[in-house]
Biopython code that builds the backbone (N, CA, C, O; Angstrom):
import numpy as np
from Bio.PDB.StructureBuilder import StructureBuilder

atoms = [
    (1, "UNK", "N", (-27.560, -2.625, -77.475)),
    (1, "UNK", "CA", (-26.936, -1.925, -76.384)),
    (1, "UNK", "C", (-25.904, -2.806, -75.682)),
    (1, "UNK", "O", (-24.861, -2.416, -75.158)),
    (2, "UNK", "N", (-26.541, -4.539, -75.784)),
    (2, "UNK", "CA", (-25.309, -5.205, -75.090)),
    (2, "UNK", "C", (-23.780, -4.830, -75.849)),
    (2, "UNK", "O", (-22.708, -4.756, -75.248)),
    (3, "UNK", "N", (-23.880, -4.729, -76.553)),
    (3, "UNK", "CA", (-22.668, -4.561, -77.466)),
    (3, "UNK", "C", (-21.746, -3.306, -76.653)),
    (3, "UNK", "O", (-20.564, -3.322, -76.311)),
    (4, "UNK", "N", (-22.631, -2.394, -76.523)),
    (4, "UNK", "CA", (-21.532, -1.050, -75.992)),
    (4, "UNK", "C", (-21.033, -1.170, -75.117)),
    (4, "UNK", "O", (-19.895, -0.850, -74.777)),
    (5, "UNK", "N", (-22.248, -1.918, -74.350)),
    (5, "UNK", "CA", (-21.481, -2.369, -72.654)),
    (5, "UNK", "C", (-20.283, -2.973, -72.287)),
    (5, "UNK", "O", (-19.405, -2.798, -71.443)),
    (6, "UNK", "N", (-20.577, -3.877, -73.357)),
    (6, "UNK", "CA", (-19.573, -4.956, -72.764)),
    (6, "UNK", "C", (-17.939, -3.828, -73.539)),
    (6, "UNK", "O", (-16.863, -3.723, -72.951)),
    (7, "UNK", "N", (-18.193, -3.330, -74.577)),
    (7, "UNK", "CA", (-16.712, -2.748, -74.940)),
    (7, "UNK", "C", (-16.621, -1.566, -73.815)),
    (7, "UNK", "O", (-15.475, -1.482, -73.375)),
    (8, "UNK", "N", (-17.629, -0.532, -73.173)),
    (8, "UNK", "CA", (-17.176, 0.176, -71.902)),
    (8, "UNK", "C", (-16.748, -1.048, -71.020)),
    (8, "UNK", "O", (-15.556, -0.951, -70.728)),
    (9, "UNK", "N", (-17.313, -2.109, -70.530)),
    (9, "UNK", "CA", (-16.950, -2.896, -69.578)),
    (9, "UNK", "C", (-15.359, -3.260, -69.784)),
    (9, "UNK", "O", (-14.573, -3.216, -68.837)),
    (10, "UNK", "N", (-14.977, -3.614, -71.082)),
    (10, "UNK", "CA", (-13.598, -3.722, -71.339)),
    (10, "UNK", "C", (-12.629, -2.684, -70.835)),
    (10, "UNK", "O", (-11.905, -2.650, -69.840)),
    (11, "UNK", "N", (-12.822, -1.911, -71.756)),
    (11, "UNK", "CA", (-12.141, -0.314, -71.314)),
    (11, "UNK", "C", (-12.422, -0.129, -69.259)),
    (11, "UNK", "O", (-11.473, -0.020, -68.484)),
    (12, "UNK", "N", (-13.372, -0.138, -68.974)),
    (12, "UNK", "CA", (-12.908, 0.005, -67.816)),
    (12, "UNK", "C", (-12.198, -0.630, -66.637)),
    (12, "UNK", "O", (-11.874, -0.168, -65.543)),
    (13, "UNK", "N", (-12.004, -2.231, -67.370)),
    (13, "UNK", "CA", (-11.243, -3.301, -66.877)),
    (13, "UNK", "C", (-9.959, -3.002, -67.076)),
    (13, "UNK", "O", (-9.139, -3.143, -66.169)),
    (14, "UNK", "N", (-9.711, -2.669, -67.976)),
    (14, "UNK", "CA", (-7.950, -2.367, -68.229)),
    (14, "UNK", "C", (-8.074, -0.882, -67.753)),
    (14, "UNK", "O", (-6.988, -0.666, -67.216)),
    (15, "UNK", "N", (-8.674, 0.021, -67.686)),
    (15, "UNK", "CA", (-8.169, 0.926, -66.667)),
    (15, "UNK", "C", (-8.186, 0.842, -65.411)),
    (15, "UNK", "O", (-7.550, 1.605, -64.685)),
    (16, "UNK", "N", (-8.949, -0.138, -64.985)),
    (16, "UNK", "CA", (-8.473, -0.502, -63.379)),
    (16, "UNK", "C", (-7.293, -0.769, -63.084)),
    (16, "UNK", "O", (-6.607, -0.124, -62.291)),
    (17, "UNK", "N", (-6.888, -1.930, -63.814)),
    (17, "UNK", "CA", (-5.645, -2.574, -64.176)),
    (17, "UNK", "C", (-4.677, -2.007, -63.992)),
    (17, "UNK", "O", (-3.942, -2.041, -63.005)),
    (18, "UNK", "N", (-4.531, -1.047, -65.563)),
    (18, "UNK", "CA", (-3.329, 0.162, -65.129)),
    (18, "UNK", "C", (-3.573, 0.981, -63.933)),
    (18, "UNK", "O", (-2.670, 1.200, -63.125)),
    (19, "UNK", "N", (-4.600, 1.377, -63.812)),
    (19, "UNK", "CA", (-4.568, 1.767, -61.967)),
    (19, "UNK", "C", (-3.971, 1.684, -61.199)),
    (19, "UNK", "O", (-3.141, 2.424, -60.671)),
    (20, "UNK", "N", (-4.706, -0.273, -60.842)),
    (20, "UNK", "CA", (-3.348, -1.297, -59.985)),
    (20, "UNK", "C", (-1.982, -0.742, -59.916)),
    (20, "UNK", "O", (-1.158, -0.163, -59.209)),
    (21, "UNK", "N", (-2.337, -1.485, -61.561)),
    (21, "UNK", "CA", (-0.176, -1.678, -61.822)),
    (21, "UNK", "C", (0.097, 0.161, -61.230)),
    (21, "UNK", "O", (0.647, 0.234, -60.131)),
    (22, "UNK", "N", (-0.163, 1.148, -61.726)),
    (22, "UNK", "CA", (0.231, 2.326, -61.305)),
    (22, "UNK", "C", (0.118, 2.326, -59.658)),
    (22, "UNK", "O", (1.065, 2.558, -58.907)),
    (23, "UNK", "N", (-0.864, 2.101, -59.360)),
    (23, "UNK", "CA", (-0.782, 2.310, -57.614)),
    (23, "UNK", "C", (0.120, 1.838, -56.816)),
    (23, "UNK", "O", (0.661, 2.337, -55.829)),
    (24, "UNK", "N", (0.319, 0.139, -57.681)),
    (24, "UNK", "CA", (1.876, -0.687, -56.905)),
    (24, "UNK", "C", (2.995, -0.087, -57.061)),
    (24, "UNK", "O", (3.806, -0.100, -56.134)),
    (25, "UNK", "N", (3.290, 0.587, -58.300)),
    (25, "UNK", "CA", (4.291, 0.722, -58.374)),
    (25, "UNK", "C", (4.503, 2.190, -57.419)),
    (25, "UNK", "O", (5.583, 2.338, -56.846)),
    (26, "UNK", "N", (3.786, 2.892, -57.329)),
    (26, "UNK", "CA", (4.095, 4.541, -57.007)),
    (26, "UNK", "C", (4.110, 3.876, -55.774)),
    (26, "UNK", "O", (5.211, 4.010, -55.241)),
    (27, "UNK", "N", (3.113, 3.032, -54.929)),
    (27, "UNK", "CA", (3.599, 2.500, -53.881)),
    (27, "UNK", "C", (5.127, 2.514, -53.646)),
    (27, "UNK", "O", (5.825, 3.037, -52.778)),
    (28, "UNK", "N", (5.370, 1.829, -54.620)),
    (28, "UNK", "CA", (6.804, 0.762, -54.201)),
    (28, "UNK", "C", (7.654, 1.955, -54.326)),
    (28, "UNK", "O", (8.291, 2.220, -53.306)),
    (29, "UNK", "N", (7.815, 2.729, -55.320)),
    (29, "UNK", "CA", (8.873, 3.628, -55.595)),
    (29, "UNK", "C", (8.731, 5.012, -54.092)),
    (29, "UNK", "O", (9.690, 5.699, -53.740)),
    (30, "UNK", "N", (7.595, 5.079, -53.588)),
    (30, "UNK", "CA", (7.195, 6.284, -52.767)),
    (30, "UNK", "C", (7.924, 5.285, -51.702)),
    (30, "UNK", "O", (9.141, 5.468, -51.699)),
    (31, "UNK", "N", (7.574, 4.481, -50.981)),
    (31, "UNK", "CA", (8.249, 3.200, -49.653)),
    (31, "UNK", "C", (9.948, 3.858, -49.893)),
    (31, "UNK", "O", (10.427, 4.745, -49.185)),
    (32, "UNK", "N", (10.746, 3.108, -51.174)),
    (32, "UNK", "CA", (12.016, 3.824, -51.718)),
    (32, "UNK", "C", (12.454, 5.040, -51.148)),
    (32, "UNK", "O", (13.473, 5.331, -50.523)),
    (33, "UNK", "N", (11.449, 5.698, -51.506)),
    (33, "UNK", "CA", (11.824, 7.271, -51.342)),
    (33, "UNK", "C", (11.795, 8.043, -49.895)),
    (33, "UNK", "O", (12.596, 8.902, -49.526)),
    (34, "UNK", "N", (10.432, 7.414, -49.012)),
    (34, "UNK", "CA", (10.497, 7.693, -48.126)),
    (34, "UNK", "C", (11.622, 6.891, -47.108)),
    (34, "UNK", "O", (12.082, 7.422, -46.097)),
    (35, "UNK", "N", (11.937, 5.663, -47.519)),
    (35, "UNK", "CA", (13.259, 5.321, -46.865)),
    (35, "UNK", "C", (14.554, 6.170, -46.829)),
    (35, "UNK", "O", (15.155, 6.411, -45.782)),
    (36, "UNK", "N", (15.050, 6.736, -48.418)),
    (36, "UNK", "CA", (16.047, 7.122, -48.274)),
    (36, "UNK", "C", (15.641, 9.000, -47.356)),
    (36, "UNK", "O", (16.550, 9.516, -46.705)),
    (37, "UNK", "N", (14.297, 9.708, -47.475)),
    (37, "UNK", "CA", (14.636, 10.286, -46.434)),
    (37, "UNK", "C", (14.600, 9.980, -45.130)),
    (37, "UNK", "O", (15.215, 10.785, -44.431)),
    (38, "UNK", "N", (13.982, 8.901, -44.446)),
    (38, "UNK", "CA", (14.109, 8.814, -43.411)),
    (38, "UNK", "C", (16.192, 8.619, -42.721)),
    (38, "UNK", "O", (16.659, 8.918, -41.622)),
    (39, "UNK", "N", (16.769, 8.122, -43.751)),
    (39, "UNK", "CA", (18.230, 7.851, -43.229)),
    (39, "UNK", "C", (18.611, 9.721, -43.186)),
    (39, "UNK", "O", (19.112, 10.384, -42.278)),
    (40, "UNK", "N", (18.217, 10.065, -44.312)),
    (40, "UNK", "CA", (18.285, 11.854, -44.618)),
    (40, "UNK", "C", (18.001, 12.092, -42.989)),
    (40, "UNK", "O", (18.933, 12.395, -42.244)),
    (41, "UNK", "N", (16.879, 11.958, -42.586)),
    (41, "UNK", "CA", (16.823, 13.007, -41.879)),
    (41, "UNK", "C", (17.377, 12.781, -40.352)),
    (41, "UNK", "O", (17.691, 13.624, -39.512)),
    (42, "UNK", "N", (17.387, 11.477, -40.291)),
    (42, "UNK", "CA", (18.453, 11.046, -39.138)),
    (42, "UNK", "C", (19.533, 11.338, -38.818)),
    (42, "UNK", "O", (20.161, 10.971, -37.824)),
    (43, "UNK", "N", (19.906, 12.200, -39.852)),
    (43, "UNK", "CA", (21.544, 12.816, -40.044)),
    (43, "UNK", "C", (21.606, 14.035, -40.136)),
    (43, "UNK", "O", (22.518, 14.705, -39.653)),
    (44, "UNK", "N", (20.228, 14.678, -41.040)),
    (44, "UNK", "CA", (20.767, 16.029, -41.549)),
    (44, "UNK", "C", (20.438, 17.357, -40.607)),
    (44, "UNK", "O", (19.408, 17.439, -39.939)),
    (45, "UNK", "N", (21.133, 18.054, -40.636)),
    (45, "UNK", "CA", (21.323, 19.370, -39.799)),
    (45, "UNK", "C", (21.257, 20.752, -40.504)),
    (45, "UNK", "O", (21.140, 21.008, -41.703)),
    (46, "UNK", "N", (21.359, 21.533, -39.480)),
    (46, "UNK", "CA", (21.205, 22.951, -40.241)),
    (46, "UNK", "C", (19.739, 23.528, -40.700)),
    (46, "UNK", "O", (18.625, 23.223, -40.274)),
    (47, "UNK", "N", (20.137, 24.501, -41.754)),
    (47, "UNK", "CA", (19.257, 25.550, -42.107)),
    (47, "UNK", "C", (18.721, 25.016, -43.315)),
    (47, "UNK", "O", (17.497, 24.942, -43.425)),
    (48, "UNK", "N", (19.627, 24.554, -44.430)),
    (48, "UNK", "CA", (19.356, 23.626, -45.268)),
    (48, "UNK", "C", (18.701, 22.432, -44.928)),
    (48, "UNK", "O", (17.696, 22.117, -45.565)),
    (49, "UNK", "N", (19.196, 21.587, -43.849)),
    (49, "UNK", "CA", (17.770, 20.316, -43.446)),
    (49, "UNK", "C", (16.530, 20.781, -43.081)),
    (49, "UNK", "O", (15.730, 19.929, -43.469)),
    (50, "UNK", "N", (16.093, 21.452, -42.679)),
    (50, "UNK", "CA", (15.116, 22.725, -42.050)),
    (50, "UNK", "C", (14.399, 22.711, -42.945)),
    (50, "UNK", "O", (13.447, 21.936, -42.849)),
    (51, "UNK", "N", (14.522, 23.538, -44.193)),
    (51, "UNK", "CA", (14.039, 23.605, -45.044)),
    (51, "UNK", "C", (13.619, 22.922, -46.011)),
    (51, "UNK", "O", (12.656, 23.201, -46.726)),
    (52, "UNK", "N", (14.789, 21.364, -46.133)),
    (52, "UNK", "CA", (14.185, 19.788, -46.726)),
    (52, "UNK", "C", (13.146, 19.712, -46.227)),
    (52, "UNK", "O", (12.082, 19.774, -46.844)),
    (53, "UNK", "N", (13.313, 19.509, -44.565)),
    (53, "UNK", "CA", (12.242, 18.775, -44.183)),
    (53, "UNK", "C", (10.830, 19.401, -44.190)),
    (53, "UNK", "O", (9.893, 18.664, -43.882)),
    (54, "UNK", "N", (10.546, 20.906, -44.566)),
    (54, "UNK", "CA", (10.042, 21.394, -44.802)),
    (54, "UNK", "C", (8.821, 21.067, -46.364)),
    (54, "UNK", "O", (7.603, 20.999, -46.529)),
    (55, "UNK", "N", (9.965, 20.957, -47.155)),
    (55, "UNK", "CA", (9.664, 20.644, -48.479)),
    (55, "UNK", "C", (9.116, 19.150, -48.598)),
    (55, "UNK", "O", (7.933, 19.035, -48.920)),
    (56, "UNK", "N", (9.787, 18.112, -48.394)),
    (56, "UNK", "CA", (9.794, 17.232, -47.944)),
    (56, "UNK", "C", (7.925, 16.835, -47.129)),
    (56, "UNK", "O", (7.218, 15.884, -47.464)),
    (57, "UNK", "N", (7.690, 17.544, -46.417)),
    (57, "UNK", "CA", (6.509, 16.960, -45.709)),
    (57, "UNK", "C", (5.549, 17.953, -46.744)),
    (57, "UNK", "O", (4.438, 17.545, -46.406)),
    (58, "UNK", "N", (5.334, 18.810, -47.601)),
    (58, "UNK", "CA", (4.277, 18.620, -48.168)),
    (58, "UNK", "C", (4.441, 17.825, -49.494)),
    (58, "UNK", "O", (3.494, 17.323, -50.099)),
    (59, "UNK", "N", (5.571, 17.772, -49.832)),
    (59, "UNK", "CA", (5.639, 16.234, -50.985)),
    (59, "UNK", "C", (5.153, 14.824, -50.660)),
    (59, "UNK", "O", (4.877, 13.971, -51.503)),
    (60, "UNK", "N", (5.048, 14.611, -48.672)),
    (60, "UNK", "CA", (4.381, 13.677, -48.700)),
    (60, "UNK", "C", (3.187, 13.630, -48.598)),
    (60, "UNK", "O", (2.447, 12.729, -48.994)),
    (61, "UNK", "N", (2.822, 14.903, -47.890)),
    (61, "UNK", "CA", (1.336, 15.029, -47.986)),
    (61, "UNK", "C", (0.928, 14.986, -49.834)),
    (61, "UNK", "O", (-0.092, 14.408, -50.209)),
    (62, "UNK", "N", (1.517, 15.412, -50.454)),
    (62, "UNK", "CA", (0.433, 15.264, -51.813)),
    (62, "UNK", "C", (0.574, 14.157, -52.142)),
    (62, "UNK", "O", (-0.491, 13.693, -52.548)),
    (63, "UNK", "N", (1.715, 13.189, -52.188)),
    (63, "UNK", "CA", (1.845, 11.861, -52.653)),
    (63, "UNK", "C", (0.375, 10.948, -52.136)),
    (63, "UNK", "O", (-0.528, 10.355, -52.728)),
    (64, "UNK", "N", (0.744, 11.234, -50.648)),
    (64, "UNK", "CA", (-0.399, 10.524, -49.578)),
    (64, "UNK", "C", (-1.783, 11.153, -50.097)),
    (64, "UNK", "O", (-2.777, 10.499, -49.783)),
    (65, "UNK", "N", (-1.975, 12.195, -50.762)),
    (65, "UNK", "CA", (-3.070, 12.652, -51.341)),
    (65, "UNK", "C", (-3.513, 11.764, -52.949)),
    (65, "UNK", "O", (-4.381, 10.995, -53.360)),
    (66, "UNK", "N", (-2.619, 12.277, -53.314)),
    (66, "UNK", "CA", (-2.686, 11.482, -54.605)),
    (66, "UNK", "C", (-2.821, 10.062, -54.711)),
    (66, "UNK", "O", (-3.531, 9.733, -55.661)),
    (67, "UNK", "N", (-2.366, 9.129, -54.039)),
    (67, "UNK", "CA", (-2.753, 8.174, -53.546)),
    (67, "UNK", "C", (-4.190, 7.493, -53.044)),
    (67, "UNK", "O", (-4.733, 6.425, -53.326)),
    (68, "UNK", "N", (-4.489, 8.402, -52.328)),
    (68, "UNK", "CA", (-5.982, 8.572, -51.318)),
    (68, "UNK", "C", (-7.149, 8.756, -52.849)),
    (68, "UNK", "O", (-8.036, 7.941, -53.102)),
    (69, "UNK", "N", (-6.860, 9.957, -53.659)),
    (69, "UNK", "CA", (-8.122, 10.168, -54.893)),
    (69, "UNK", "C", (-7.764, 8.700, -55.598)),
    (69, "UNK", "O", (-8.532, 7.769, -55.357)),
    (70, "UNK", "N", (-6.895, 8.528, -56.254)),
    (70, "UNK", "CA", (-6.439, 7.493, -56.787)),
    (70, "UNK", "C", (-7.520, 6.033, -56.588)),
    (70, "UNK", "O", (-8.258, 5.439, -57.374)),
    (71, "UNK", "N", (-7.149, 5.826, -55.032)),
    (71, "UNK", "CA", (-8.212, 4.431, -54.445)),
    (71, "UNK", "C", (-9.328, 4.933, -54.628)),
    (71, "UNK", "O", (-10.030, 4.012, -55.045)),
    (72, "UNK", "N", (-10.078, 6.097, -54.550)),
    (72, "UNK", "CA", (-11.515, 6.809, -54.669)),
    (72, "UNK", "C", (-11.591, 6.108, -56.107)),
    (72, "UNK", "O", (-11.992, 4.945, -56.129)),
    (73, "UNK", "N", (-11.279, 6.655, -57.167)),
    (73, "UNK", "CA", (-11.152, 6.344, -58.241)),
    (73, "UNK", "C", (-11.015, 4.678, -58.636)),
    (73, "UNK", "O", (-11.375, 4.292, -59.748)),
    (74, "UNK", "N", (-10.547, 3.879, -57.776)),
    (74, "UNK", "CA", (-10.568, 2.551, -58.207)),
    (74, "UNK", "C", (-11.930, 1.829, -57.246)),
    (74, "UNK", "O", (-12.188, 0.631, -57.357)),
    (75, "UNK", "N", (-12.621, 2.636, -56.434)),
    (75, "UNK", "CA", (-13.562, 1.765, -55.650)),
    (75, "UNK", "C", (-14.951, 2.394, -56.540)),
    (75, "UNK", "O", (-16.017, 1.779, -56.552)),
    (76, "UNK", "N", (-14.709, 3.964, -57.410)),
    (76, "UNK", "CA", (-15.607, 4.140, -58.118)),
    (76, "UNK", "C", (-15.439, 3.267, -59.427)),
    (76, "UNK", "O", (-16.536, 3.146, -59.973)),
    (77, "UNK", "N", (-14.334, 2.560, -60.171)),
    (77, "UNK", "CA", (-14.739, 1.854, -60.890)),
    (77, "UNK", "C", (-14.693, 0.555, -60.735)),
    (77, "UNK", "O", (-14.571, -0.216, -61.686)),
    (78, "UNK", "N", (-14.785, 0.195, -59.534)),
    (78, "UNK", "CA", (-15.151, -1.094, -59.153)),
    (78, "UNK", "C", (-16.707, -1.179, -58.963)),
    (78, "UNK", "O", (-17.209, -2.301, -59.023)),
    (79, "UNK", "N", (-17.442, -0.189, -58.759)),
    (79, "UNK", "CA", (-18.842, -0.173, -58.891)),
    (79, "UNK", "C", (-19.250, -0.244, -59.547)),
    (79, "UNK", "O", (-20.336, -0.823, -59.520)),
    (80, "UNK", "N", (-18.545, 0.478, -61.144)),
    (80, "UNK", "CA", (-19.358, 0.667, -62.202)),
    (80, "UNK", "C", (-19.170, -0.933, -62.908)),
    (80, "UNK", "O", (-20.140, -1.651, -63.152)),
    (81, "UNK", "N", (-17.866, -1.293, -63.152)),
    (81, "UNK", "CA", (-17.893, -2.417, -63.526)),
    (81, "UNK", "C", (-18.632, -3.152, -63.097)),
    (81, "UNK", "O", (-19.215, -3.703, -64.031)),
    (82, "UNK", "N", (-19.031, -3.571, -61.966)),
    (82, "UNK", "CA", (-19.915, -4.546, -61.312)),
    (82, "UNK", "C", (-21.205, -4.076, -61.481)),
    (82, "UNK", "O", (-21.965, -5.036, -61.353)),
    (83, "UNK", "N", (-21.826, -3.037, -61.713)),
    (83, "UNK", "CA", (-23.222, -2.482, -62.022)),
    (83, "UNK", "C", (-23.049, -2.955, -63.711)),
    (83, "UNK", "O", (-23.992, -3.543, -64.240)),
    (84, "UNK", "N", (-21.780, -2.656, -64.510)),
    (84, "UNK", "CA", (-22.478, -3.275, -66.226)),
    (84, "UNK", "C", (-21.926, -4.848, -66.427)),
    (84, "UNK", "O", (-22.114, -5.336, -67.541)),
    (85, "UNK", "N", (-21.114, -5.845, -65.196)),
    (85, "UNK", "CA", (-21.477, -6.840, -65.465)),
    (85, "UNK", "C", (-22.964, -7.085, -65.143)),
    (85, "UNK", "O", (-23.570, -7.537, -66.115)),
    (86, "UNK", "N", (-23.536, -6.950, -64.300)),
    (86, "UNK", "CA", (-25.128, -7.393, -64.001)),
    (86, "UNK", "C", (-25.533, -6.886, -65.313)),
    (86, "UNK", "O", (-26.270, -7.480, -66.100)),
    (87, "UNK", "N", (-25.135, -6.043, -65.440)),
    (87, "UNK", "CA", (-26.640, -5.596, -66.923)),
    (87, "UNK", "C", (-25.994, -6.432, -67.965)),
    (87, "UNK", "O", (-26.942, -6.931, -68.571)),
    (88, "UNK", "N", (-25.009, -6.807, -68.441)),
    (88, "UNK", "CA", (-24.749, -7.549, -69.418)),
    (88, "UNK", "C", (-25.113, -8.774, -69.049)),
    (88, "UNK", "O", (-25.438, -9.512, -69.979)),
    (89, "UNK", "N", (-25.167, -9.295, -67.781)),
    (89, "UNK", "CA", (-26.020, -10.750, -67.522)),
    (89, "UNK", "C", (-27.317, -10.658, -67.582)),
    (89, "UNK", "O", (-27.845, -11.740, -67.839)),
    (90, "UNK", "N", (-28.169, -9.626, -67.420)),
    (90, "UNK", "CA", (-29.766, -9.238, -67.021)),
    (90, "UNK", "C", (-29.811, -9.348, -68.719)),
    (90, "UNK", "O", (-30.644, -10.120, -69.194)),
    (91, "UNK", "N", (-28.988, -8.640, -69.574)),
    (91, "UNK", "CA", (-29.257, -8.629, -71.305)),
    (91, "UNK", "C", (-28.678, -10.383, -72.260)),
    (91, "UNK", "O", (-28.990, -10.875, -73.344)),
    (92, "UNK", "N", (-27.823, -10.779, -71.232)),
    (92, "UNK", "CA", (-28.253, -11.916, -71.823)),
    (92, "UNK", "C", (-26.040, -12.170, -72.646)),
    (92, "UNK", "O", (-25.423, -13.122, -73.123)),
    (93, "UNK", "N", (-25.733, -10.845, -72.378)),
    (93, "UNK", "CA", (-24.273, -10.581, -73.006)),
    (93, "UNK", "C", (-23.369, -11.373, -72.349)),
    (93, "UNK", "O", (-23.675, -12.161, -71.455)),
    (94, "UNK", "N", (-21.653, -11.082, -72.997)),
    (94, "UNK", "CA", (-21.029, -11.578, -71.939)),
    (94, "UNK", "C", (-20.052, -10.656, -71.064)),
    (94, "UNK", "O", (-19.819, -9.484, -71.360)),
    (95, "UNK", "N", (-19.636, -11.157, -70.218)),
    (95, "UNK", "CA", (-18.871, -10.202, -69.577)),
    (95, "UNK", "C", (-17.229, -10.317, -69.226)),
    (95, "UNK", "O", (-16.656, -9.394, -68.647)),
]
sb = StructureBuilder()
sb.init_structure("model")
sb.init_model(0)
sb.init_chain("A")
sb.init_seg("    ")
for serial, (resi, resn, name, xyz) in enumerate(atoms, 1):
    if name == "N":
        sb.init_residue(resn, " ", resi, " ")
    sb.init_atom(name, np.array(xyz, "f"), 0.0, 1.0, " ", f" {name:<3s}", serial, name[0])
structure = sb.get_structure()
């Protein structure tokens, strides 16, 4: 059984990983994005800005959502990993 563990333990190490790397980056690119609307909306007028800003705030709400499951998802496999390093130390494996 040590054997399976430790290859789930792998696999779920590099999907944390890409996680990370995915979370920094959507970070970094969402920061980007919400900069260039903030200059947007410092300026924009009308019926057409109205309706950006409209659009606009539930794109951030899902980002800010997507984001939010995302960390759920990395603090649930930060548990699991740390629950099958112990068992691969309790079996004697490596981790």
């Amino acid at each position: 059984m040590a054997t399976d563990t430790r290859i789930l333990l792998a696999g779920l190490q590099d999907y944390r990983k890409s996680l990370e790397k995915h979370l920094t980056q959507l970070r970094s690119e969402y920061q980007q994005l919400e900069n260039k609307w903030r200059a947007f909306n410092a300026v924009a007028e009308g019926d057409y800005a109205d309706q950006f800003r409209g659009g606009w705030l539930r794109t951030e709400a899902q980002f800010k959502d997507y984001i939010n499951q995302s960390e759920k998802i990395k603090v649930l496999l930060e548990e699991r990993i740390s629950g099958l390093i112990d068992l691969n130390r309790q079996e004697g494996g490596m981790t």
